[in-house]
C-alpha positions as MATLAB code, in Angstrom:
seq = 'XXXXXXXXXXXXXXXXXXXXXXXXXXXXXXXXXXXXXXXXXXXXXXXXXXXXXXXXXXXXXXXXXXXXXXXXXXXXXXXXXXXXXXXXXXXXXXXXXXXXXXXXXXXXXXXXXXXXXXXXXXXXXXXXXXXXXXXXXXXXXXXXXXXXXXXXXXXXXXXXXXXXXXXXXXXXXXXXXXXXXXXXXXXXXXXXXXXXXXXXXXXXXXXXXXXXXXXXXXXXXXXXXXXXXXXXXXXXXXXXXXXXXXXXXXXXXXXXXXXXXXXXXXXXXXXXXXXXXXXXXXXXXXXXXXXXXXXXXXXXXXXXXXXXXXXXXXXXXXXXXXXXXXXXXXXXXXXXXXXXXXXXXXXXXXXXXXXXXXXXXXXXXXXXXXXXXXXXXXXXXXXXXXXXXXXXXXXXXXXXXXXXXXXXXXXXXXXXXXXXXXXXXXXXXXXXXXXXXXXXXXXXXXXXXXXXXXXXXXXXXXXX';
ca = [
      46.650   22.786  242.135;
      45.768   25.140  245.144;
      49.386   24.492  246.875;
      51.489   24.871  243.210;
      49.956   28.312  242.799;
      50.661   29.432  246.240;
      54.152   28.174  245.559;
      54.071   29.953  242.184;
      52.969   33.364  243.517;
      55.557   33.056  246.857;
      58.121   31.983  244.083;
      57.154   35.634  241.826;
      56.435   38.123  244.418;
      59.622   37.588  246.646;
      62.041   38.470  244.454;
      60.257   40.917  243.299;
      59.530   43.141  246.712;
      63.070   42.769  247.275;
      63.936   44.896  243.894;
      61.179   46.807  244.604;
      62.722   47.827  247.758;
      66.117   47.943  246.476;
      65.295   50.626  243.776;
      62.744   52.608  245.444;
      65.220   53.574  248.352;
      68.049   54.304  245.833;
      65.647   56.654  243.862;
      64.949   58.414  247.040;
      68.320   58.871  248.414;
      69.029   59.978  244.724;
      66.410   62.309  244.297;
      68.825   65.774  243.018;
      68.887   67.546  239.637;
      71.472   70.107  238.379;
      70.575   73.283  236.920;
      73.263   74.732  234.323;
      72.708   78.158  232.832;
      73.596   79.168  229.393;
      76.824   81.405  228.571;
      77.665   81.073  225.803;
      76.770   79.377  222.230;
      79.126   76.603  223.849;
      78.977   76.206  227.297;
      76.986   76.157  230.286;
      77.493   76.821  233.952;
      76.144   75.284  237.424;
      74.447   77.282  239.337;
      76.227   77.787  242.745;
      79.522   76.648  240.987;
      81.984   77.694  238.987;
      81.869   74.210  237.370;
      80.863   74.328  233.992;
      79.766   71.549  231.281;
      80.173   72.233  227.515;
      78.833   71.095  224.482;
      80.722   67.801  222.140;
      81.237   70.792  219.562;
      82.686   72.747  221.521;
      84.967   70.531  223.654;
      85.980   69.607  219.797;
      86.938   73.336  219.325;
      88.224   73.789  222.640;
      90.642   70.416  223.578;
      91.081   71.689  226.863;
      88.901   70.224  229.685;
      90.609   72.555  232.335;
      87.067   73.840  234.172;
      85.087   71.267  232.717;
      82.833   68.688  234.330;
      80.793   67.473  231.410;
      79.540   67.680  228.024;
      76.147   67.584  226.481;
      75.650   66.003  223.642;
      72.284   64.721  221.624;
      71.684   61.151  220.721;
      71.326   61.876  216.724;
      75.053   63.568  217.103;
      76.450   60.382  218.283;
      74.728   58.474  214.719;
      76.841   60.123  212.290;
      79.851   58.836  213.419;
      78.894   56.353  216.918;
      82.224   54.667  217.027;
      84.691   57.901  216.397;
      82.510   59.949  219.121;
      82.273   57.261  221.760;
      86.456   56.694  221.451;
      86.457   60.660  221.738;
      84.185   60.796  224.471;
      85.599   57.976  226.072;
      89.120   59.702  225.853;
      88.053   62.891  227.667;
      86.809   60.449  230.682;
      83.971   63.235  231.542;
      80.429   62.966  232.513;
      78.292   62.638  229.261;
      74.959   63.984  229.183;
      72.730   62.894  227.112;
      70.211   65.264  225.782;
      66.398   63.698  225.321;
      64.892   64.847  222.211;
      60.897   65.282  222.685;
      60.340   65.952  219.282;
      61.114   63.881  215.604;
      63.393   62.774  214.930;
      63.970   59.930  216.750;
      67.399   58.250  216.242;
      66.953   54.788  217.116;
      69.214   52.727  219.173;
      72.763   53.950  220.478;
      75.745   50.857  219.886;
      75.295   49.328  223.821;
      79.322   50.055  224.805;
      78.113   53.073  225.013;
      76.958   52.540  228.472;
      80.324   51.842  229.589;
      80.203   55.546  229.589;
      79.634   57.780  232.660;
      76.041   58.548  231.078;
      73.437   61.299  232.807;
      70.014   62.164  231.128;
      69.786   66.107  230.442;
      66.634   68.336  228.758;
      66.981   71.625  227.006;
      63.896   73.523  225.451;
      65.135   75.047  221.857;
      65.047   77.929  221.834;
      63.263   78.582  218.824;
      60.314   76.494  220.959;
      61.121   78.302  224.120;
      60.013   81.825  222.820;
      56.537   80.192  222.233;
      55.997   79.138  226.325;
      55.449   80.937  229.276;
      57.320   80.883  232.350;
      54.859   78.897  233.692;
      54.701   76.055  231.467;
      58.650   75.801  231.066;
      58.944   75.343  234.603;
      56.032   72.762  234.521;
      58.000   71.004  231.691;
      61.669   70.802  233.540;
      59.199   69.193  236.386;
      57.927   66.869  234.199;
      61.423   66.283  233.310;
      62.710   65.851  236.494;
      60.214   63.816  237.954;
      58.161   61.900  235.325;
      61.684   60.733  233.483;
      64.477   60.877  235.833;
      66.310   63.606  234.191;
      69.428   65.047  236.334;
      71.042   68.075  234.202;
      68.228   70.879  233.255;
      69.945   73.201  230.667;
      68.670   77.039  230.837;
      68.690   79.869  228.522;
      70.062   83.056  230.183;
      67.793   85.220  232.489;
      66.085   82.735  233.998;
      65.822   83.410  237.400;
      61.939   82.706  237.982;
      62.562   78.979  236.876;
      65.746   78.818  239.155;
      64.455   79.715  242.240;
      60.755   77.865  241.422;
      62.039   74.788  239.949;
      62.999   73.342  243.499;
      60.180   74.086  245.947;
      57.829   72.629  242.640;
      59.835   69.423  242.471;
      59.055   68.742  246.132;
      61.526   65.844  247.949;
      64.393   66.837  244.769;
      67.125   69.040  245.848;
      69.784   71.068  243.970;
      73.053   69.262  243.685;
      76.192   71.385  242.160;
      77.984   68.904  240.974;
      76.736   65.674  238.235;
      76.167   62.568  240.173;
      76.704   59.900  237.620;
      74.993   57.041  240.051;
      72.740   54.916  238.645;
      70.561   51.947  240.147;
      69.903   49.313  238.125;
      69.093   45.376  239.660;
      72.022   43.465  240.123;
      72.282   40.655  237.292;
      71.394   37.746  239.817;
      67.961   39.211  240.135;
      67.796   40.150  236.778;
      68.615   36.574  235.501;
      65.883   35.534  238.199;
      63.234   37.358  237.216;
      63.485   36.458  233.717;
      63.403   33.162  234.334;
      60.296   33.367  236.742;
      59.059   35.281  233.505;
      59.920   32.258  231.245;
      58.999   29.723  233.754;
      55.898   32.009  234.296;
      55.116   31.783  230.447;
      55.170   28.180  230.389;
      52.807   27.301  233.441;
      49.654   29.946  232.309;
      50.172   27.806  228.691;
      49.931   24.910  230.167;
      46.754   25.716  232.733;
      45.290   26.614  229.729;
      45.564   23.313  227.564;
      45.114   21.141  231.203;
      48.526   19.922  231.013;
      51.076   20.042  233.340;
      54.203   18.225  232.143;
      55.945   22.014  231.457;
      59.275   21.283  232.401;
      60.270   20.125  228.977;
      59.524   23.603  227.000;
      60.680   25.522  230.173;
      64.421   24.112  229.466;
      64.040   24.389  226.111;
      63.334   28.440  226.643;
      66.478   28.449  228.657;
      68.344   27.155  226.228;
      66.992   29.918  223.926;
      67.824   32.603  226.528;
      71.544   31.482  226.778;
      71.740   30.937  223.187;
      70.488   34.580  222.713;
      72.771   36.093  225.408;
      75.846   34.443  223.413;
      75.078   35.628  220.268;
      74.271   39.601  221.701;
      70.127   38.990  220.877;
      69.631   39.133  224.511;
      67.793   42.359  224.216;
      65.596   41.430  221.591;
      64.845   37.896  223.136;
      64.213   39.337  226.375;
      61.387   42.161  224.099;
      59.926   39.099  222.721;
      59.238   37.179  225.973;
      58.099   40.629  227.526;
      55.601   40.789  224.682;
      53.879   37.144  224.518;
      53.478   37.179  228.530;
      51.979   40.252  228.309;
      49.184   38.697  225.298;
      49.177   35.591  227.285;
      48.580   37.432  230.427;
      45.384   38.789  229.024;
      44.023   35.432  227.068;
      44.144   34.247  230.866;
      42.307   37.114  233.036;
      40.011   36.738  229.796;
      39.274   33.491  230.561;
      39.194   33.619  234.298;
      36.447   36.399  233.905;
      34.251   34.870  231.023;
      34.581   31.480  231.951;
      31.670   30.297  234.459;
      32.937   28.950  237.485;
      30.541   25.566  237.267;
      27.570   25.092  235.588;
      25.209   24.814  238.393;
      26.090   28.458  239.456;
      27.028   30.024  236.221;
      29.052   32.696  237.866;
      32.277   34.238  236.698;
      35.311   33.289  238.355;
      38.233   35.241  239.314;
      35.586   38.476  239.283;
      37.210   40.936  241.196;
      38.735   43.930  239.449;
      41.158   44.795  242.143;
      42.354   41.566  241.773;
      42.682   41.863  238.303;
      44.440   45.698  238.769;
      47.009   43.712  241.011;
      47.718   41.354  238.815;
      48.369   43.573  236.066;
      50.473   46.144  238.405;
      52.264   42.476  239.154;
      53.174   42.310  236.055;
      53.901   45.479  234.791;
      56.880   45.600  237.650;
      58.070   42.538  236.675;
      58.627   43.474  232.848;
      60.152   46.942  234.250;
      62.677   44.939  236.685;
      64.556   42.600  233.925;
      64.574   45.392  232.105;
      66.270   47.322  234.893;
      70.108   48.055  233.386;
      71.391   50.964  231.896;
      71.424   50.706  228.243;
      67.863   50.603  228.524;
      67.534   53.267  231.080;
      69.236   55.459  228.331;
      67.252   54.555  225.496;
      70.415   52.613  223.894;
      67.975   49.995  223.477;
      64.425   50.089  223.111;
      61.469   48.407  224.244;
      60.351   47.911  220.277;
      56.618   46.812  219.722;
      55.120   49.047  221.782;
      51.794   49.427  219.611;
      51.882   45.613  219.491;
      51.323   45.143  223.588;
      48.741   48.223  223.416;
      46.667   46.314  220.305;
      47.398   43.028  220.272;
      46.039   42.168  223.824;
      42.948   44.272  223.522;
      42.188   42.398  220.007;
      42.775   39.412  222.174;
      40.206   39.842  224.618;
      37.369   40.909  222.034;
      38.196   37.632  220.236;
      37.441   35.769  222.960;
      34.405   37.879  224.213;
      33.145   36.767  221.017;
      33.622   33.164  221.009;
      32.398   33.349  224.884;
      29.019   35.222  223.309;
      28.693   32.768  220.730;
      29.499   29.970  223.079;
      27.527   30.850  225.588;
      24.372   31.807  223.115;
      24.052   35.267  224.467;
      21.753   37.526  222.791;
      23.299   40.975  221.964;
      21.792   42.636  218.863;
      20.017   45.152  221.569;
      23.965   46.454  222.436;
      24.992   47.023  219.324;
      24.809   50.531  218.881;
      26.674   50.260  222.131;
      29.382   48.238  221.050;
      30.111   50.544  218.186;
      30.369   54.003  219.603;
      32.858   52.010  222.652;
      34.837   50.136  219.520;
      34.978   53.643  217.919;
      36.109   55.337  221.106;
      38.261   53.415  222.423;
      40.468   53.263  219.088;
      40.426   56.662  218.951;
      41.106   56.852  222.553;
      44.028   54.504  222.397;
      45.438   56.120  219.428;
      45.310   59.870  220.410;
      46.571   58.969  224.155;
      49.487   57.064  222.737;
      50.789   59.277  220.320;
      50.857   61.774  222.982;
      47.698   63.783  221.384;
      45.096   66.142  223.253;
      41.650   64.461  223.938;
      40.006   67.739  224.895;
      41.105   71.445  223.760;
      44.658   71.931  224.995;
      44.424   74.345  227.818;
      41.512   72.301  229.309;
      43.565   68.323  229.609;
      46.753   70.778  230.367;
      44.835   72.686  233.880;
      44.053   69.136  234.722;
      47.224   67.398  234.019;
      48.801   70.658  236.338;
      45.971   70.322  239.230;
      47.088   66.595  239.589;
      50.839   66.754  238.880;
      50.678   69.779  242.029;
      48.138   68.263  244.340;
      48.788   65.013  244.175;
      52.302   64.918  242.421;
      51.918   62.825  239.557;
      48.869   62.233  237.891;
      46.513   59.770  236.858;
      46.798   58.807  233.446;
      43.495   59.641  231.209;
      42.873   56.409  229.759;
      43.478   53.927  233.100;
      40.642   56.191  235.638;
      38.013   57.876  232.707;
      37.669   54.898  230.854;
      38.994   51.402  231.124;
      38.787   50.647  235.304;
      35.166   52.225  235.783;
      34.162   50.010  232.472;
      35.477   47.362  234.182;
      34.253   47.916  237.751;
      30.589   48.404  236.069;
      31.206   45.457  233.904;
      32.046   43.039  236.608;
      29.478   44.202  238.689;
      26.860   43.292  235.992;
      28.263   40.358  235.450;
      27.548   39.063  239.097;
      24.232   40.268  238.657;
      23.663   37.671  236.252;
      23.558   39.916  233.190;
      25.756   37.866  230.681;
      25.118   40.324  228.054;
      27.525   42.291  230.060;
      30.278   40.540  229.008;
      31.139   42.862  225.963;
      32.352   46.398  228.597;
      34.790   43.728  229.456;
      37.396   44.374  226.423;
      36.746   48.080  226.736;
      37.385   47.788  230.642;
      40.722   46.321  229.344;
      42.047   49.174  228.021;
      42.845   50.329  231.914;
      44.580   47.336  232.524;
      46.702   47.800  228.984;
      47.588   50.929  230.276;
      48.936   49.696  234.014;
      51.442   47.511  232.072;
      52.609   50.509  229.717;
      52.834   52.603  232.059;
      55.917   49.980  233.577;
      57.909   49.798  229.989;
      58.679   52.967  230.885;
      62.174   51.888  231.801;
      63.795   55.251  232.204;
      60.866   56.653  234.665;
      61.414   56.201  238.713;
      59.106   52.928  240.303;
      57.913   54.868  242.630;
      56.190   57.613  239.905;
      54.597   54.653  238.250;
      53.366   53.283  241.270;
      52.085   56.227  242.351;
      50.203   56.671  239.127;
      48.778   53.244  239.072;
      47.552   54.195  242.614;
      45.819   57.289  241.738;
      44.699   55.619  238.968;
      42.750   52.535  240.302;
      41.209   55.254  243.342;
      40.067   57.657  240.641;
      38.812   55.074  238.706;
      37.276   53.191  241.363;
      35.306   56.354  242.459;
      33.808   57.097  239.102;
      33.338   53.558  238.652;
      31.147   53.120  242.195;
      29.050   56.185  240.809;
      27.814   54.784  237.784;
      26.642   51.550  239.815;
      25.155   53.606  242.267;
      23.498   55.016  239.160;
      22.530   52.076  237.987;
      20.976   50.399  241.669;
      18.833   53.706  241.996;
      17.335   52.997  237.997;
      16.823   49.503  238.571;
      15.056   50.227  241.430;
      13.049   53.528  239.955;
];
C-alpha cells in the first residue's frame, strides 16, 4: 500500500510542478498593464501613445477604426444581443476588453465562442462611485486590480495624474506597456486532459481506501467514459464543476478520517496529525482544481465555477458530521465544551458568511489599514479567515490531540475552515498562481505564529 501511494503522489505532483512552472514564468514575463485616460464620453487614450481604444457604442456610432486599437465593452452589453455583438465584434478584428463589473448585477455566463475573440480584462470606477473615494483608495483599487485579478487595461477619468505616475512604482515587478498585449497563458490541453484524469483517477482511489477495496479500475473507466461523453455533447464545463466539487467533499471526509481515526488501538493516537501536512495537501489540491481549469473561457468569466457556497459548506458540514460520529464512537464526554462549541458554530457561520460575500468583519477603515499594511509590505495579503481563525484552531487542535485530550477533537471542524479557504482561494481562475501562492504562504506563517502562541499559552497554564 506504501509503494501505490508513492506511485500515486509521483503520478499527481509531476505534472503538476511542470504547469506550475509553465504558468508562473509566463505570468512574470507578462507582468504589464495599460493605462488609458478618458477624452471623451466615447473614447479613451494610452498614455504615452497616440493609440486610442473606444467604447462598443461608440465604435457603433463611429464605423471607422482608423486610430483605434480596441474597444471596451461590459459583459451585461454583450447579453442583450450575444450573437449580433460577437459577429460585430468579431468583424472589426480589434482587441476586446472586457470590463469587470464589481458590483450587481452579475450577468452570468458569456456563449464560449466568445473566446475565439482577442479578449483582455479591463476595470473602470463609475464615476458616480469615483466622486465618493480618495486618491488614495482608487489607486489601491486599480492595484488590487492589477495584481489580485490579472487585469491589463485600467480606464481613468480625466485629471488623474497622481494615480498615473503612483500606479507603477505601487504595483512593484508590473510595468507600463503602450500598447494591449492580448497574450494569454493557459495549460496546453495535453496537461489539461492529464490532470483531470489524475483528478478522476484521484477520486476513485480515496473512495476506494475508504471502503478497503481496491478493484477501482472498473468505475475509473466508467468516469472516462462520462468525461468523453460530456466533452461531445458541450457539458464538459459543467462535468468538469462537478468532479471539482465531490473531490473537494471527498478530500475532506478523508483528512477527517486520517485525523480522528486512531492509528491502533494500543496507542490510540491520531494518524496523519500534522497540520502542515494537512495545509500541503490542501494547497495540493487547490492547484490542481485551478490547473484543469486553466483555459480562457474560464479565465474570462465565460464560464463559471458554479457552486461555490456548496465547496465552502458542504465540506465543513462534512467534517462536523463525522466529528460527531467519531465523539459518539469513541464515547467521548463533551457536555463541559458546549458553551464552546456554540459561540465557534456561531462564529464561524457568521465568519464564513460575512468573508464570502465580501463583507467587513471589523469597522471598515480598521480591516481596510490592515488589508493596505499587508498588500504594501508584503504584497498580497493573508486572507482573514485562513491565519485568525481556521490554521491556529487547527494547530491548537492537533496539538491537543497528541496530548491525549480526545475531547479536542471538536476545534477540528472549526480548524477546517482554513483549509476551506486554501482551496477557494485556487477557484479563483482569473487570479495569477503565483498571488495565490503567495497568499497561502503568508497565510499558513501568520497562522502558524498565532497558532504557536496560544500553545505556548496553554504549556505555561498547564504548568501554573
Amino acid at each position: 500500500m506504501k509503494r501505490i501511494i508513492k506511485i500515486l503522489i509521483i503520478i499527481n505532483v509531476l505534472p503538476l510542478l511542470l504547469c506550475l512552472g509553465l504558468r508562473i514564468k509566463s505570468e512574470f514575463k507578462n507582468r504589464t498593464f495599460t493605462i488609458a485616460v478618458k477624452e471623451n464620453n466615447f473614447t479613451y487614450e494610452i498614455v504615452e501613445s497616440n493609440k486610442k481604444i473606444i467604447s462598443f457604442g461608440g465604435i457603433l456610432k463611429k464605423r471607422n477604426t482608423k486610430g483605434i486599437s480596441g474597444i471596451y465593452i461590459f459583459p451585461d452589453e454583450i447579453m442583450a444581443n450575444p450573437r449580433k455583438v460577437y459577429e460585430l465584434l468579431k468583424l472589426y478584428k480589434l482587441p476586446v476588453i472586457l470590463l469587470e463589473r464589481i458590483r450587481s448585477p452579475d450577468p452570468g455566463e458569456l456563449p464560449v465562442y466568445y473566446s475565439d475573440l482577442s479578449l483582455l480584462k479591463g476595470h473602470l470606477i463609475p464615476d458616480d462611485e469615483a466622486v465618493k473615494l480618495s486618491e488614495r483608495k482608487k489607486l489601491l483599487r486599480y492595484r488590487r486590480a492589477i495584481i489580485e485579478r490579472g487585469i491589463k487595461i485600467i480606464l481613468l477619468p480625466k485629471n488623474n495624474e497622481y494615480i498615473k505616475t503612483k500606479l507603477a512604482p505601487i504595483c512593484k515587478g508590473y510595468k507600463i506597456s503602450n500598447s494591449l498585449n492580448t497574450e494569454n497563458w493557459f495549460s496546453s490541453r495535453f496537461l489539461k486532459k492529464l490532470l483531470f484524469l489524475l483528478l478522476l483517477f484521484d477520486i476513485i482511489f480515496l473512495l476506494n481506501f475508504i471502503i478497503g477495496k481496491r478493484k477501482f479500475i472498473y468505475p475509473f473507466i466508467g468516469t472516462i467514459f462520462l468525461y468523453i461523453v460530456s466533452s461531445i455533447a458541450n457539458f464538459e464545463h459543467f462535468y468538469i464543476n462537478l468532479v471539482a466539487t465531490i473531490i473537494i467533499i471527498i478530500y475532506f471526509f478523508v483528512i477527517g478520517y486520517l485525523i480522528l481515526e486512531p492509528g491502533t488501538q494500543s496507542s490510540r493516537k491520531p494518524r496523519c496529525n500534522s497540520f502542515y501536512i494537512v495545509a500541503l495537501s490542501s494547497l495540493l489540491l487547490g492547484i490542481l482544481i485551478y490547473f484543469i481549469h486553466s483555459s480562457l473561457v474560464f479565465q474570462f468569466y465565460i464560464y463559471r465555477f458554479r457552486g461555490i457556497k456548496i465547496v465552502l459548506i458542504a465540506p465543513l458540514i462534512a467534517i462536523f458530521i463525522q466529528t460527531f460520529i467519531y465523539i459518539a464512537s469513541e464515547k467521548i464526554n463533551i457536555k463541559k465544551m458546549n458553551g464552546l462549541i456554540v459561540f465557534l458554530f456561531i462564529f464561524t457561520l457568521i465568519f464564513i458568511l460575512l468573508k464570502s460575500t465580501n463583507w467587513r468583519i471589523i469597522h471598515w477603515n480598521v480591516e481596510e489599514n490592515i488589508r493596505e499594511f499587508f498588500e504594501i509590505n508584503l504584497f498580497v495579503r493573508p486572507r482573514f479567515k485562513e491565519f485568525l481563525f481556521g490554521h491556529p484552531i487547527l494547530l491548537y487542535g492537533i496539538y491537543l490531540l497528541k496530548k491525549g485530550n480526545r475531547r479536542a477533537v471538536i476545534l477540528i471542524p472549526f480548524g477546517m475552515v482554513g483549509q476551506i479557504s486554501i482551496i477557494n482561494t485556487y477557484l479563483h481562475f482569473s487570479h495569477p498562481i503565483y498571488i495565490s501562492l503567495l497568499t497561502t504562504i503568508w497565510g499558513v506563517i501568520f497562522g502558524s505564529i498565532i497558532g504557536i502562541i496560544i500553545i505556548g499559552i496553554d504549556k505555561l497554564v498547564s504548568k501554573g
